[in-house]
N, C-alpha and C positions, 0 to 999 in steps of 0.2 A: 442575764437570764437566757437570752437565745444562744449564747453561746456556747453556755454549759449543756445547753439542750442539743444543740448539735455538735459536742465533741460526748458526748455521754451515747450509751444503748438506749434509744425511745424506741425502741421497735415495740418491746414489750407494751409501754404507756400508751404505745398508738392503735395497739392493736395486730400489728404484726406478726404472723408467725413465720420458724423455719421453714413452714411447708413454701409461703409465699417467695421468698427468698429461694428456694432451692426454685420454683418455677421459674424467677427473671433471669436464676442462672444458665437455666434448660435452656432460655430464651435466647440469652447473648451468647449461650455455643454454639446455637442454630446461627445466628445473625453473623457472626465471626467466620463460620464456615462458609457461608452464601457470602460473606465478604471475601474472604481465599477464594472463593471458585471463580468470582465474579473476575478479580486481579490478576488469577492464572489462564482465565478465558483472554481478557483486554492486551498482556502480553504477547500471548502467541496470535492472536488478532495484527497487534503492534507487526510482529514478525512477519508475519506472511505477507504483510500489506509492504514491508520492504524488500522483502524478496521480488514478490509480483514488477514493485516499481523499477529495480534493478533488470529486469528482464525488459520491462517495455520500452527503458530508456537504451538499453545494447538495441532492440529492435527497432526501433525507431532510428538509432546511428546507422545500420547494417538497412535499411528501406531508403532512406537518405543517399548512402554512398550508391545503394545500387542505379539509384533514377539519375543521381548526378552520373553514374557511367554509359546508363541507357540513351543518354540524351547528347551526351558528348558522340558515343557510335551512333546515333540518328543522323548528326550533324555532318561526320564524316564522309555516310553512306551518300547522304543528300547531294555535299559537294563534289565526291565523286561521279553523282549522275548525271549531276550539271556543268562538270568538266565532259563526261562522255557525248550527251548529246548537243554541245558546243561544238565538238572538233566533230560530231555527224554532221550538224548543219554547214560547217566549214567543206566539207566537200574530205576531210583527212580522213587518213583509214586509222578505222576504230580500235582501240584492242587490237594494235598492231597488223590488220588484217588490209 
């Protein structure tokens, strides 16, 4: 009995009419559409959130390499000062002087 009932048209027996049916269909265009917009927002969201992170990871290598150089010339600068004022305390002439 329920099955014949649900492969048959009850719409009529239930009460149903086209108008009702044309509204749920009103309904799932609107739903389907707000589902597309929702999908083509979340992708280009996707996107840009890769973009972004491709830039902050080159930035982050390029902030790295530059401190690793600033620090190696600190280094430098340092032992040459302290090579200088070694040979001043030694009584030698400085900078060839």
């Amino acid at each position: 009995e329920e099955e014949k009932d649900m492969e048959g048209d009850t719409a009529a027996k239930e009460g149903i009419s086209d108008e009702d049916f044309q509204v749920a269909r009103d309904k799932l265009k609107t739903l389907r559409r707000l589902l597309a917009d929702i999908q083509s927002k979340q992708t280009n969201e996707r996107h840009r959130l890769m973009i972004h992170s491709a830039t902050n990871e080159h930035s982050h290598s390029r902030m790295v390499l530059a401190s690793l150089l600033e620090t190696v010339l600190f280094m430098l600068v340092t032992g040459f000062q302290v090579f200088t004022i070694r040979r001043w305390f030694k009584g030698a002439p400085v900078l060839g002087r």
